[in-house]
mmCIF file of the C-alpha atoms, coordinates in Angstrom:
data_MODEL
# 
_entry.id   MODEL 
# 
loop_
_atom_site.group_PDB 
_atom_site.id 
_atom_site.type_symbol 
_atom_site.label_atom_id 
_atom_site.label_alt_id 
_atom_site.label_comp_id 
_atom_site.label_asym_id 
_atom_site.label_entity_id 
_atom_site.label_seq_id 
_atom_site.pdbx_PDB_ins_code 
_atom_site.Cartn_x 
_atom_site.Cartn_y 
_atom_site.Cartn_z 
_atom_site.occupancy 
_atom_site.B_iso_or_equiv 
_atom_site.pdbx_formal_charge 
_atom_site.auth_seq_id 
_atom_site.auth_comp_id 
_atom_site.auth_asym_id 
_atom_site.auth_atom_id 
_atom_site.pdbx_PDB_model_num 
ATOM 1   C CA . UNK A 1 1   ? 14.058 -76.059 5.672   1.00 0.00 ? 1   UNK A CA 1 
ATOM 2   C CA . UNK A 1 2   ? 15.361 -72.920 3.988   1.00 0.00 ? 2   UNK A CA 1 
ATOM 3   C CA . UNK A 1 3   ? 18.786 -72.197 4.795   1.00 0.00 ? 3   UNK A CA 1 
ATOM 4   C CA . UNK A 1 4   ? 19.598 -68.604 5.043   1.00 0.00 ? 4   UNK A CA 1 
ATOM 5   C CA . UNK A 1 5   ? 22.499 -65.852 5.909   1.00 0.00 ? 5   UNK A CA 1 
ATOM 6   C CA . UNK A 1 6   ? 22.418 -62.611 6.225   1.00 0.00 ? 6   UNK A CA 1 
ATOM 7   C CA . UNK A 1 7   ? 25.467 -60.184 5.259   1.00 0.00 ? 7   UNK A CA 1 
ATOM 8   C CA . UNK A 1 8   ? 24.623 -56.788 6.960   1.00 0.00 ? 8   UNK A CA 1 
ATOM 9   C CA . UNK A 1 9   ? 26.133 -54.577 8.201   1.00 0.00 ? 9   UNK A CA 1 
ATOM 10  C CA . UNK A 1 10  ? 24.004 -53.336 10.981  1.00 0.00 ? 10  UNK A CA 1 
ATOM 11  C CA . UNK A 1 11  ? 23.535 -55.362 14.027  1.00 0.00 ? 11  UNK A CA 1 
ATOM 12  C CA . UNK A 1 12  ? 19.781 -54.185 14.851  1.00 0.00 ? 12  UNK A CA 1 
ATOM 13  C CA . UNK A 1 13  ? 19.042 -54.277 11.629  1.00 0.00 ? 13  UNK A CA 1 
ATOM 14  C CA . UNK A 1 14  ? 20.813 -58.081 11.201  1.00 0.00 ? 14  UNK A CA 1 
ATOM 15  C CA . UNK A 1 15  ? 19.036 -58.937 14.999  1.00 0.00 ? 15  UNK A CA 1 
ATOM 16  C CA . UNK A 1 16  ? 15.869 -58.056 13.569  1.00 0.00 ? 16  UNK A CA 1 
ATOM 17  C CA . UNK A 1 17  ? 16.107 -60.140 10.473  1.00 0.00 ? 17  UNK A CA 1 
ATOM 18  C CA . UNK A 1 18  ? 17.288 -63.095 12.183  1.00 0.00 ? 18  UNK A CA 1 
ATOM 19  C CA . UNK A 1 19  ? 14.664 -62.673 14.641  1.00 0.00 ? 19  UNK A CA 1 
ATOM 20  C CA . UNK A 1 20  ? 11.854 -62.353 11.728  1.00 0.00 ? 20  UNK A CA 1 
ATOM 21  C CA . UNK A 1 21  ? 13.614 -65.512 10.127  1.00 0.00 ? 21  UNK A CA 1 
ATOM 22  C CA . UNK A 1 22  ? 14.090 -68.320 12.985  1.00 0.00 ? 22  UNK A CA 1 
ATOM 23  C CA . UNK A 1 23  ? 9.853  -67.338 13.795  1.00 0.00 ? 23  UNK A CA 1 
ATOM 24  C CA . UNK A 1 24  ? 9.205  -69.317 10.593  1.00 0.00 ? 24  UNK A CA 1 
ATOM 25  C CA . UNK A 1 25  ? 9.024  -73.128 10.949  1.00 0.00 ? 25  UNK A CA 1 
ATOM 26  C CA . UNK A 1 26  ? 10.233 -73.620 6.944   1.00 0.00 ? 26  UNK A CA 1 
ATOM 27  C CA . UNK A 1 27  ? 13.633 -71.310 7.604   1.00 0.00 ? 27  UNK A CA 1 
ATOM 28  C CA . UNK A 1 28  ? 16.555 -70.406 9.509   1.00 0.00 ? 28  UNK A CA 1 
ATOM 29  C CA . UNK A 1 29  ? 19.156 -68.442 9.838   1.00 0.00 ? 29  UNK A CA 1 
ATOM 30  C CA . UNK A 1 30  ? 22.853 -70.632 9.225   1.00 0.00 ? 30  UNK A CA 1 
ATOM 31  C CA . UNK A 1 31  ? 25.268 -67.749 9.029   1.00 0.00 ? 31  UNK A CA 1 
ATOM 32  C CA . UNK A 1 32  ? 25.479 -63.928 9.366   1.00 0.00 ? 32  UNK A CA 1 
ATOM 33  C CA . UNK A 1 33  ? 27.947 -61.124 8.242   1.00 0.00 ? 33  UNK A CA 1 
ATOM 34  C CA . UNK A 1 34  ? 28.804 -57.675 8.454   1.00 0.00 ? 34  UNK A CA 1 
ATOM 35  C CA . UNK A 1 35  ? 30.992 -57.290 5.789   1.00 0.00 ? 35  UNK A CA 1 
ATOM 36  C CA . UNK A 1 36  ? 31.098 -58.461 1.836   1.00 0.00 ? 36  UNK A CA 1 
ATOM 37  C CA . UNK A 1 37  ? 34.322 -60.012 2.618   1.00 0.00 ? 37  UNK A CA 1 
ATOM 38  C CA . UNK A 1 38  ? 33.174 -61.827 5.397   1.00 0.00 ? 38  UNK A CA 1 
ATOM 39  C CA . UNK A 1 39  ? 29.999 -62.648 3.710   1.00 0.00 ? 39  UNK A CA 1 
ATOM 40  C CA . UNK A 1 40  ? 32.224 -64.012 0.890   1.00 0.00 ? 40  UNK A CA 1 
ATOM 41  C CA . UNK A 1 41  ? 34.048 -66.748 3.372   1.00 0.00 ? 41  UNK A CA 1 
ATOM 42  C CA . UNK A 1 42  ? 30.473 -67.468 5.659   1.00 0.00 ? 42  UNK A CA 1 
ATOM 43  C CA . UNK A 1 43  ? 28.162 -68.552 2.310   1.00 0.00 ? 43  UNK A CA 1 
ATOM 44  C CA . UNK A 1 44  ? 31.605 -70.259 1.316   1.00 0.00 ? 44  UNK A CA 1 
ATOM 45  C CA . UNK A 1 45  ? 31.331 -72.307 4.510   1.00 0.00 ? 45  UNK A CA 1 
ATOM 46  C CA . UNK A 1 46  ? 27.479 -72.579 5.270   1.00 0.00 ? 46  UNK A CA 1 
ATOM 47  C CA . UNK A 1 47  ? 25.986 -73.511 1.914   1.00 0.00 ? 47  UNK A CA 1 
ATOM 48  C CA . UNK A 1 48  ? 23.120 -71.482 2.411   1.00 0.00 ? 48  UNK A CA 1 
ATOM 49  C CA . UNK A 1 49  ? 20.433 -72.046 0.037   1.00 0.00 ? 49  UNK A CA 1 
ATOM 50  C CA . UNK A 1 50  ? 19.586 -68.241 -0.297  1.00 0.00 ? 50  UNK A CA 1 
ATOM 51  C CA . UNK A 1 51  ? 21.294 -65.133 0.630   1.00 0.00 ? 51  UNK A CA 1 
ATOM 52  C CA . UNK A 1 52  ? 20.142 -62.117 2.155   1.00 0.00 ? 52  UNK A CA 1 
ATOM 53  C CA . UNK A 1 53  ? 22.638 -58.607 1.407   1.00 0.00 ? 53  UNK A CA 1 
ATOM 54  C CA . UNK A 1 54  ? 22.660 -55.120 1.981   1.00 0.00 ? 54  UNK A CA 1 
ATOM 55  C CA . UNK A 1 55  ? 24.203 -53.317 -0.965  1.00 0.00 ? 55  UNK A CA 1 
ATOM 56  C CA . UNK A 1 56  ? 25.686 -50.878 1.563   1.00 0.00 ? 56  UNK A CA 1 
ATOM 57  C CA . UNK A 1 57  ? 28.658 -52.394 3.170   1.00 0.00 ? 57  UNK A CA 1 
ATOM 58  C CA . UNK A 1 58  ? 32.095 -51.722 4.434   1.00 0.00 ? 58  UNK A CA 1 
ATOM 59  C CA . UNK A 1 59  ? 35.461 -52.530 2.374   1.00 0.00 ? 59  UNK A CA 1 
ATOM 60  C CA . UNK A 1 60  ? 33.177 -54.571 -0.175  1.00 0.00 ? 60  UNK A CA 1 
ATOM 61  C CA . UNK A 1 61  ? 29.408 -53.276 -1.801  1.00 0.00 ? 61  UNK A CA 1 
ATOM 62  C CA . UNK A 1 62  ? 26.827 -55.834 -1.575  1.00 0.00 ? 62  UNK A CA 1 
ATOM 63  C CA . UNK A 1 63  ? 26.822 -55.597 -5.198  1.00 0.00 ? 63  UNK A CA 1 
ATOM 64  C CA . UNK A 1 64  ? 29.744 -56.664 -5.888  1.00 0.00 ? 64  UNK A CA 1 
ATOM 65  C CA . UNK A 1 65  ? 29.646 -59.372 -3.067  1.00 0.00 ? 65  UNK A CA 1 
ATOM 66  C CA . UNK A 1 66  ? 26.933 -61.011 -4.487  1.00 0.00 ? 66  UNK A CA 1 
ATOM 67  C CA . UNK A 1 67  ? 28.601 -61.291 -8.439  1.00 0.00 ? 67  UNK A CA 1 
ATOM 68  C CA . UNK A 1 68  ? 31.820 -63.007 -6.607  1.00 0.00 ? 68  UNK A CA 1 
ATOM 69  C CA . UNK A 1 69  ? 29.145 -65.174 -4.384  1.00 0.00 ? 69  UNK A CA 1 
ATOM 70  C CA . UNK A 1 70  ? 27.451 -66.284 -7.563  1.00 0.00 ? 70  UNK A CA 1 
ATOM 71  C CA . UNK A 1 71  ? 30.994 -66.996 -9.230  1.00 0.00 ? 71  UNK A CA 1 
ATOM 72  C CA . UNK A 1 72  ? 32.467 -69.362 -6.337  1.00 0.00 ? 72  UNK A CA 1 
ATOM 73  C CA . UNK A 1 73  ? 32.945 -72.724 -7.241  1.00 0.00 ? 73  UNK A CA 1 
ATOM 74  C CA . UNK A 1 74  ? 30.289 -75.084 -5.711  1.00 0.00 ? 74  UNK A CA 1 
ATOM 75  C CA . UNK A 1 75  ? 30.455 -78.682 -7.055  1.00 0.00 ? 75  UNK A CA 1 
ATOM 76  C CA . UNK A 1 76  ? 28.564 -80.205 -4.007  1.00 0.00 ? 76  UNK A CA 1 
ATOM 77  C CA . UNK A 1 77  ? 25.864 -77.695 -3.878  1.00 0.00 ? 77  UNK A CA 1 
ATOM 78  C CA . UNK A 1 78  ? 23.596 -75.335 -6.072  1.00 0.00 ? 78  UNK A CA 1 
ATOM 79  C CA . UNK A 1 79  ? 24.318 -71.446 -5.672  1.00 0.00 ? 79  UNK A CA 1 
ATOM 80  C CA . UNK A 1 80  ? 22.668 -69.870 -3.405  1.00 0.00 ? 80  UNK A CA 1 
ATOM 81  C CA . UNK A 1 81  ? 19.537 -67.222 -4.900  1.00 0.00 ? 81  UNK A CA 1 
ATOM 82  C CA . UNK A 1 82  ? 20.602 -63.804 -3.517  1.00 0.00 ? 82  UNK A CA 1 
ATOM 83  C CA . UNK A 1 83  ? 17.940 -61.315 -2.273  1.00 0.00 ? 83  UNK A CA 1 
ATOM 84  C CA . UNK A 1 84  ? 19.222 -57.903 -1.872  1.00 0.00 ? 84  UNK A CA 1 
ATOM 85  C CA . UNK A 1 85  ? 17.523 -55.413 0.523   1.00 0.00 ? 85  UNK A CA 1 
ATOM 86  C CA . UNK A 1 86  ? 18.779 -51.680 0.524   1.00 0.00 ? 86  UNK A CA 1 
ATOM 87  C CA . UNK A 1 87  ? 17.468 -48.739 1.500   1.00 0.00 ? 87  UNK A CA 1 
ATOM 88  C CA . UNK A 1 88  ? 18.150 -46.765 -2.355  1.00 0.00 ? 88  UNK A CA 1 
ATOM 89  C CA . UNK A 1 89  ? 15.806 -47.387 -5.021  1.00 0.00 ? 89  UNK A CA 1 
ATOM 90  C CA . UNK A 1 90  ? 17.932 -45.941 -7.847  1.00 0.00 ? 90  UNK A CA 1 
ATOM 91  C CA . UNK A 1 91  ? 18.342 -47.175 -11.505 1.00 0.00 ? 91  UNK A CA 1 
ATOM 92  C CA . UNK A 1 92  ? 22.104 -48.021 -11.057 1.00 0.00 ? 92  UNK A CA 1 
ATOM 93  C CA . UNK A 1 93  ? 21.865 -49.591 -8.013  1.00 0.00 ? 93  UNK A CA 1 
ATOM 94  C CA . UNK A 1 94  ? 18.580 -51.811 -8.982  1.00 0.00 ? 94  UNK A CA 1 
ATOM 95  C CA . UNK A 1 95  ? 20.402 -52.982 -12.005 1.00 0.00 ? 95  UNK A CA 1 
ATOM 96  C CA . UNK A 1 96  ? 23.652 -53.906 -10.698 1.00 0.00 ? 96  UNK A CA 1 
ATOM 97  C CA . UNK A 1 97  ? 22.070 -55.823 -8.331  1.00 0.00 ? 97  UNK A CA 1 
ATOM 98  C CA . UNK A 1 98  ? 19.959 -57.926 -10.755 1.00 0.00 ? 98  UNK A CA 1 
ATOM 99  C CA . UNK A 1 99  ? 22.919 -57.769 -13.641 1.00 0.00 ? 99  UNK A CA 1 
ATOM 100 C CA . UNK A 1 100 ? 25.644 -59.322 -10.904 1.00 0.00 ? 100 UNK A CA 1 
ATOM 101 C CA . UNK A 1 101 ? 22.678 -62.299 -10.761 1.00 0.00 ? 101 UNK A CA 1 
ATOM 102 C CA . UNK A 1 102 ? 20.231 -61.172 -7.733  1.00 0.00 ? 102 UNK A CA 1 
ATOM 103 C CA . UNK A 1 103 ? 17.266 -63.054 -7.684  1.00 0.00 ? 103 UNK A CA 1 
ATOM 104 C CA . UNK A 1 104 ? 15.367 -60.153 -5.897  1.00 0.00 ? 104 UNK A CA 1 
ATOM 105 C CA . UNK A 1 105 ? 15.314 -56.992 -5.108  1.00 0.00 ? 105 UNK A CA 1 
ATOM 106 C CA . UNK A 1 106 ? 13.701 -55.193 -2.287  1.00 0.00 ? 106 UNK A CA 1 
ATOM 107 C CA . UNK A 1 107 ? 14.050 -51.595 -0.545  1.00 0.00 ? 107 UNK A CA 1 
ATOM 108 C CA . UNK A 1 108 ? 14.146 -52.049 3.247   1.00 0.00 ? 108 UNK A CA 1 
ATOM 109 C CA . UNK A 1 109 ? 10.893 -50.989 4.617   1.00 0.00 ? 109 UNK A CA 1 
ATOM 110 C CA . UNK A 1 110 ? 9.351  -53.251 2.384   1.00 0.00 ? 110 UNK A CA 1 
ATOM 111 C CA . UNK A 1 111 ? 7.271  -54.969 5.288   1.00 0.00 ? 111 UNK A CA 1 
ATOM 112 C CA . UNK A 1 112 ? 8.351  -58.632 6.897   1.00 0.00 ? 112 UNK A CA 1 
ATOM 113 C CA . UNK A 1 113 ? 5.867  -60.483 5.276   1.00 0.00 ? 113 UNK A CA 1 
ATOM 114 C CA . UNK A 1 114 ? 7.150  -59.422 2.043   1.00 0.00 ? 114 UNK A CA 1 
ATOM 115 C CA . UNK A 1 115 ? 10.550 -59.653 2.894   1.00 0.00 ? 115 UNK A CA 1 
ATOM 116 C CA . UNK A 1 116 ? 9.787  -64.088 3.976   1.00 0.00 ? 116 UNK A CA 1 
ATOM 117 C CA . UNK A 1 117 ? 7.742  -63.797 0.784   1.00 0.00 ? 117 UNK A CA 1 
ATOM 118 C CA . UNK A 1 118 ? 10.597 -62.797 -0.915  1.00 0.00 ? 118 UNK A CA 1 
ATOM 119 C CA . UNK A 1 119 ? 13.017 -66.037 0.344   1.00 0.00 ? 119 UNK A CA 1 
ATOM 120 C CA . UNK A 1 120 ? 10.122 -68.263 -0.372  1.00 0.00 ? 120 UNK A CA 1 
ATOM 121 C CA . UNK A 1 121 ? 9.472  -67.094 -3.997  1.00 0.00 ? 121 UNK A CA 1 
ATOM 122 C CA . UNK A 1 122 ? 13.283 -67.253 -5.257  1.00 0.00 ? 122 UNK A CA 1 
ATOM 123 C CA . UNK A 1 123 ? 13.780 -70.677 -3.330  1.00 0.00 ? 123 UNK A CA 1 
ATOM 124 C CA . UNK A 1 124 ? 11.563 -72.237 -5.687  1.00 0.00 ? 124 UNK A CA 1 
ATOM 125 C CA . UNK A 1 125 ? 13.051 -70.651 -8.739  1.00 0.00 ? 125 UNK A CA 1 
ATOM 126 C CA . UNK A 1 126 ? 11.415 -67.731 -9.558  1.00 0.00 ? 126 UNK A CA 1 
ATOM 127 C CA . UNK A 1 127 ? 12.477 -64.229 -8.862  1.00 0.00 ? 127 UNK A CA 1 
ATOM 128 C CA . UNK A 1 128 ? 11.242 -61.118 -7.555  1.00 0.00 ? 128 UNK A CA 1 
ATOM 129 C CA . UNK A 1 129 ? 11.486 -57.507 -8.117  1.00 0.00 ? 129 UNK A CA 1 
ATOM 130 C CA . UNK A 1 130 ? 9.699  -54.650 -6.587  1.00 0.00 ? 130 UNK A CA 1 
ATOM 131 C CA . UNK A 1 131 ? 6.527  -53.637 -8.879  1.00 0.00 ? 131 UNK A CA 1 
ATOM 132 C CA . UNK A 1 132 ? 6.641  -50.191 -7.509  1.00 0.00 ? 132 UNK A CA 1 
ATOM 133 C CA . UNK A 1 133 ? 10.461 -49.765 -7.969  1.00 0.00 ? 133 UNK A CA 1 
ATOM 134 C CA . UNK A 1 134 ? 10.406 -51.319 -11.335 1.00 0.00 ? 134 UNK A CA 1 
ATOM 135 C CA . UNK A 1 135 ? 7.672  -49.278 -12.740 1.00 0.00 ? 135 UNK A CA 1 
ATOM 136 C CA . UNK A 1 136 ? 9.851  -45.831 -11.504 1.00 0.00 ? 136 UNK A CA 1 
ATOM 137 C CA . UNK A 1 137 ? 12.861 -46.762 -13.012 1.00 0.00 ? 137 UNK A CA 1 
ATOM 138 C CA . UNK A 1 138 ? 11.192 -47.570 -16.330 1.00 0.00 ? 138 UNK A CA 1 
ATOM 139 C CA . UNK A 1 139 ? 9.823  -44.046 -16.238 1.00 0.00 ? 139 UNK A CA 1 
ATOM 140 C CA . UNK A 1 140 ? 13.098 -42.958 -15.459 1.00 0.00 ? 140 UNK A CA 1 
ATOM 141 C CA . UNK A 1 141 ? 14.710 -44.584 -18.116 1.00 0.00 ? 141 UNK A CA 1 
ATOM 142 C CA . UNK A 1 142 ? 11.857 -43.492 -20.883 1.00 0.00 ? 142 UNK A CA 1 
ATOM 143 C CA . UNK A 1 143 ? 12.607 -39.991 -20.256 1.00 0.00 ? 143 UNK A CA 1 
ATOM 144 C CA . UNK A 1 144 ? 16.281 -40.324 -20.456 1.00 0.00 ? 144 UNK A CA 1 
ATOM 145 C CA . UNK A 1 145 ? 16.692 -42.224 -23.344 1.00 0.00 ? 145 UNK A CA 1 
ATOM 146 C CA . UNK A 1 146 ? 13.486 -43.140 -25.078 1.00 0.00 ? 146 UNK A CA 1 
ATOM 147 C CA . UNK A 1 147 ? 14.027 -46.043 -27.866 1.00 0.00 ? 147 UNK A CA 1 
ATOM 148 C CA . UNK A 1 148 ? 18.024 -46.032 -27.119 1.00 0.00 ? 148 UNK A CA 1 
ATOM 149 C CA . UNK A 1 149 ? 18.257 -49.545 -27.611 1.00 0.00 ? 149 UNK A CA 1 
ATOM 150 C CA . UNK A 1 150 ? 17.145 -52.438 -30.226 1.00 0.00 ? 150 UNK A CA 1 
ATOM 151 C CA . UNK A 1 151 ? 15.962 -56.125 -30.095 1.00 0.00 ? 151 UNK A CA 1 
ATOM 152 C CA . UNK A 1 152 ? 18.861 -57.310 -32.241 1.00 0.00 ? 152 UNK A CA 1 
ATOM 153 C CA . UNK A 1 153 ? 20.540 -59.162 -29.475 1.00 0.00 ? 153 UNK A CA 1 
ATOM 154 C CA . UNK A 1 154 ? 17.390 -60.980 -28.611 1.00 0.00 ? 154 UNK A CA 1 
ATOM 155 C CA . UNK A 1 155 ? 17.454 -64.828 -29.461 1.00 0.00 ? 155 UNK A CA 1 
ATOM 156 C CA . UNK A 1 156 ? 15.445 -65.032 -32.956 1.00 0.00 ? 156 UNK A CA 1 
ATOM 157 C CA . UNK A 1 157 ? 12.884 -67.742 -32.203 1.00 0.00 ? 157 UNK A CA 1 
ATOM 158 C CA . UNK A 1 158 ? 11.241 -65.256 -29.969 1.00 0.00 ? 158 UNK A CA 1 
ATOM 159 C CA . UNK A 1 159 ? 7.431  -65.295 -30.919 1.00 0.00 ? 159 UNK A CA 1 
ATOM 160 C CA . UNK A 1 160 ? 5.532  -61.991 -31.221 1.00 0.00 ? 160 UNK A CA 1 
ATOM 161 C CA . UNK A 1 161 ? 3.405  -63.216 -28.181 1.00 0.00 ? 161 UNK A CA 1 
ATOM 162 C CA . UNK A 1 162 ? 6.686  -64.327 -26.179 1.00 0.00 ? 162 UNK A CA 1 
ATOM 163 C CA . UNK A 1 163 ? 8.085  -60.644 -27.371 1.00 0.00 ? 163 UNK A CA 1 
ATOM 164 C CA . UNK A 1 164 ? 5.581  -58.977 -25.638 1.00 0.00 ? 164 UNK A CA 1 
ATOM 165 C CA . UNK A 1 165 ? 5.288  -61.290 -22.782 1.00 0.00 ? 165 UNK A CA 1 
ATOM 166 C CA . UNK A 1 166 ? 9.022  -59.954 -22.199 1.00 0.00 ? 166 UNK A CA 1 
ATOM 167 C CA . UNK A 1 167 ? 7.827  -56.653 -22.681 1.00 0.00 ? 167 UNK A CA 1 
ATOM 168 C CA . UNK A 1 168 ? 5.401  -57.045 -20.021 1.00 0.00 ? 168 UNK A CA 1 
ATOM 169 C CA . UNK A 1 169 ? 7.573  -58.633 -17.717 1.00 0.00 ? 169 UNK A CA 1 
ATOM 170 C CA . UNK A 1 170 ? 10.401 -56.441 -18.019 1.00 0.00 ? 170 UNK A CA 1 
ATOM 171 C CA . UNK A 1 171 ? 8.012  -53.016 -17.114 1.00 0.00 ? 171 UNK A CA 1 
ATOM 172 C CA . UNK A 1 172 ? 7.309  -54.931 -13.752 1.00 0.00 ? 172 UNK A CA 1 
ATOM 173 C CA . UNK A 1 173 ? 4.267  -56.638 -14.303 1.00 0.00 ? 173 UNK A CA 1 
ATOM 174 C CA . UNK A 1 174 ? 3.385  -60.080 -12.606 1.00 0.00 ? 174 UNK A CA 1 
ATOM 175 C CA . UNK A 1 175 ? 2.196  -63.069 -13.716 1.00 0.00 ? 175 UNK A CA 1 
ATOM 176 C CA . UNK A 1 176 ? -1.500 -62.211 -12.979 1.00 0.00 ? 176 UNK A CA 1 
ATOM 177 C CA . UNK A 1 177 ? -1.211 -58.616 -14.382 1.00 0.00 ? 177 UNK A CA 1 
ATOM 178 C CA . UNK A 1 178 ? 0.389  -60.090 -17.625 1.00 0.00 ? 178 UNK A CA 1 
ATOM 179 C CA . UNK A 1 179 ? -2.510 -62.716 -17.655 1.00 0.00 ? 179 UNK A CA 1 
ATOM 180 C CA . UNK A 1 180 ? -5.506 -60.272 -17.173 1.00 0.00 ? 180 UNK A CA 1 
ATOM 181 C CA . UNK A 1 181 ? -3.541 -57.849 -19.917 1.00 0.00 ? 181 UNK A CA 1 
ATOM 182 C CA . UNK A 1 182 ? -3.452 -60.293 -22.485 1.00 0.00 ? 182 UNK A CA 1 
ATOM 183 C CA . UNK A 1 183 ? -6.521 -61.938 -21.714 1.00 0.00 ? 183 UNK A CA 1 
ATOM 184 C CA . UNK A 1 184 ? -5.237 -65.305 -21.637 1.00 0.00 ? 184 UNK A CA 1 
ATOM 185 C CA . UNK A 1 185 ? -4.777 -67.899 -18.894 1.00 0.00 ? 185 UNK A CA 1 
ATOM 186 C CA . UNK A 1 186 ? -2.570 -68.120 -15.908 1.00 0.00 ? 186 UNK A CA 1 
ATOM 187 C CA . UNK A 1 187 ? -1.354 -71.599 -17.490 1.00 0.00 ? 187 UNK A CA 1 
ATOM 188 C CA . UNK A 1 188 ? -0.286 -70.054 -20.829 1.00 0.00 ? 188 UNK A CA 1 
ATOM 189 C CA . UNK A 1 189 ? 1.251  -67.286 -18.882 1.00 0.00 ? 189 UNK A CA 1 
ATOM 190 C CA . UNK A 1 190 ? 3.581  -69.636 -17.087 1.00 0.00 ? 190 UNK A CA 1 
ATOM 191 C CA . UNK A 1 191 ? 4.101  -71.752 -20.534 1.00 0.00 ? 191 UNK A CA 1 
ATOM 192 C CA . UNK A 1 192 ? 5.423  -68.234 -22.132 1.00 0.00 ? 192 UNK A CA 1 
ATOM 193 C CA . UNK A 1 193 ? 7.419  -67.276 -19.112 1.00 0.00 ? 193 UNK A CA 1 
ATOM 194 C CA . UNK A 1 194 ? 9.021  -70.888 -19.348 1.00 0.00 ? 194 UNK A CA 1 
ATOM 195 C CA . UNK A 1 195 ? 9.544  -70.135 -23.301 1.00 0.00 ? 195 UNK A CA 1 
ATOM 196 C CA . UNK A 1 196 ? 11.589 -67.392 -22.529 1.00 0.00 ? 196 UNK A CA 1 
ATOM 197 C CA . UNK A 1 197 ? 13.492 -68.339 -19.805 1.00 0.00 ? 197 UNK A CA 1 
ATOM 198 C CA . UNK A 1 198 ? 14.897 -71.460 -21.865 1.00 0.00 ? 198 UNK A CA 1 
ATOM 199 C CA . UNK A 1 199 ? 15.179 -69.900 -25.543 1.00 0.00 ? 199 UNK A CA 1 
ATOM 200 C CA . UNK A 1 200 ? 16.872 -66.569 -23.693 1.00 0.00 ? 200 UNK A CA 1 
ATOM 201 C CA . UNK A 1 201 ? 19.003 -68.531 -21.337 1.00 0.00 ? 201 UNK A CA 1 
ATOM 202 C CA . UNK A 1 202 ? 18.180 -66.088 -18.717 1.00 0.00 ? 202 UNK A CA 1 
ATOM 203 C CA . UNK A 1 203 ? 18.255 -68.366 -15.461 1.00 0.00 ? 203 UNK A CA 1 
ATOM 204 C CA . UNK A 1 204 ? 15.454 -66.283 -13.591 1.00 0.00 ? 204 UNK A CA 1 
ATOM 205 C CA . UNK A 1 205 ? 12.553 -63.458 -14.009 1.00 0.00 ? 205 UNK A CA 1 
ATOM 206 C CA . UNK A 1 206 ? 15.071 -61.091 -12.453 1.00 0.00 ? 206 UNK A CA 1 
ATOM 207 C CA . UNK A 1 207 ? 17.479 -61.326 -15.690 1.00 0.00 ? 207 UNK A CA 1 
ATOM 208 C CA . UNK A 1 208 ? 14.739 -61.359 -18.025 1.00 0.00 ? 208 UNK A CA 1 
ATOM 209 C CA . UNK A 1 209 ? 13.824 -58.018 -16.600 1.00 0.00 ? 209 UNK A CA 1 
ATOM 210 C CA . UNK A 1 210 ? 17.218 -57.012 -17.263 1.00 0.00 ? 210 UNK A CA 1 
ATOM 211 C CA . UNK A 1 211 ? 16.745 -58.239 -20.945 1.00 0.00 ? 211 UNK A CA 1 
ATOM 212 C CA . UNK A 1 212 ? 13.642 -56.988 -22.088 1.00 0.00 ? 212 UNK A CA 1 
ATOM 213 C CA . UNK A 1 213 ? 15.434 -53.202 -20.187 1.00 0.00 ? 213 UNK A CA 1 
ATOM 214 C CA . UNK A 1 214 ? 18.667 -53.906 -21.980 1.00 0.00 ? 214 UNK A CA 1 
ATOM 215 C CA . UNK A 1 215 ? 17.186 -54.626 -25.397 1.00 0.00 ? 215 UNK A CA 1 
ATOM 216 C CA . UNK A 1 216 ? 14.528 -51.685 -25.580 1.00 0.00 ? 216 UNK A CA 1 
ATOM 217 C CA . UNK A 1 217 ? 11.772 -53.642 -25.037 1.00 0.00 ? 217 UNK A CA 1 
ATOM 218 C CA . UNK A 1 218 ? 10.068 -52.036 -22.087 1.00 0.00 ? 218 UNK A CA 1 
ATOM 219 C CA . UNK A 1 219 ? 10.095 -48.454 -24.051 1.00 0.00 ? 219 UNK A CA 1 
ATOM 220 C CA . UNK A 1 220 ? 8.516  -49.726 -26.990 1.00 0.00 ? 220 UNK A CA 1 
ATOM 221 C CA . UNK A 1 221 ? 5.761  -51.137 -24.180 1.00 0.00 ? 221 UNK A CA 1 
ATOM 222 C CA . UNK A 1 222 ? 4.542  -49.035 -21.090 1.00 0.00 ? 222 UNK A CA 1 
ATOM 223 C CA . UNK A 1 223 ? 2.575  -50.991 -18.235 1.00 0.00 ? 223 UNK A CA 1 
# 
């Protein structure tokens, strides 16, 4: 059973997804929140396995919630994955989100079986970020500053195949897009994701997205 709590502000909104949530036989809902602070103190208490957030909230932004929920000392139990839903699709907020350690990232009319998609995909590891957001802010950020950045701080054991794997990953592409791009299997596309993930030190998909932005990567490759 998937543990989850919610930290919205908005009680509709927070009926609704609890509502969507305890209809599943493999989740439920342990905890709920309207505030960052308060969400702080109810994943401190419940031990939820993964986290649900609004960016917007009052006294404390979801962002920043999130980067202090990630940082609170758990020696019992794993950290929770984090999946934030908000209504603003922008570069800054997109990237906060996944830089402060979001798992996944999701505007809020994304539809409910996307949204359950979401909290199964990050409870078994992986990570997921909107294609369609993704693929806008990388436009975004090729017009604003086209080749800003360089690949120095990337690890150097990085293949050429695992560099453009990255590439690939971090303009928003999944795993079957990368496969059918490269013409290669959906086995040695989960061997190079692996690669990375270990030889980067990146802990999910979500931060090597936020690597292969950081370094310049993505400019150099357009999906």
């Amino acid at each position: 059973m998937i543990r989850v709590v919610l930290v919205e502000d908005h009680p509709v909104v927070r009926r609704g997804l609890r509502s969507l949530i305890d209809s599943c036989e493999d989740m439920e809902v342990v905890g709920e929140a309207g505030s960052g602070v308060e969400g702080l103190a109810v994943v401190a208490e419940a031990h939820p396995d993964v986290v649900l957030v609004d960016v917007q909230l009052p006294a404390m932004d979801g962002i920043t919630a999130t980067e202090l929920m990630l940082g609170q000392d758990r020696p019992d139990t794993p950290r929770p994955r984090v999946v934030v839903l908000t209504a603003f699709g922008d570069e800054e907020t997109v990237f906060g989100a996944l830089r402060a350690g979001a798992s996944a990232f999701l505007l809020k009319d994304a539809p409910p079986e996307v949204v359950l998609a979401a909290v199964r995909t990050v409870m078994k590891g992986d990570a997921l970020v909107d294609a369609e957001v993704t693929r806008m802010l990388i436009e975004r950020a090729l017009a604003a500053a086209p080749a800003a950045a360089t690949t120095s701080s990337l690890p150097g054991d990085l293949t050429p195949r695992e560099l453009e794997v990255l590439a690939l990953v971090g303009a928003g592409l999944s795993n079957a897009e990368i496969t059918a791009r490269l013409v290669i299997s959906s086995a040695t596309t989960k061997t190079h994701i692996r690669h990375l993930l270990a030889k980067t030190g990146a802990r999910d998909r979500a931060q090597l997205v936020v690597l292969a932005y950081q370094s310049g990567l993505v400019s150099r490759s357009r999906p």
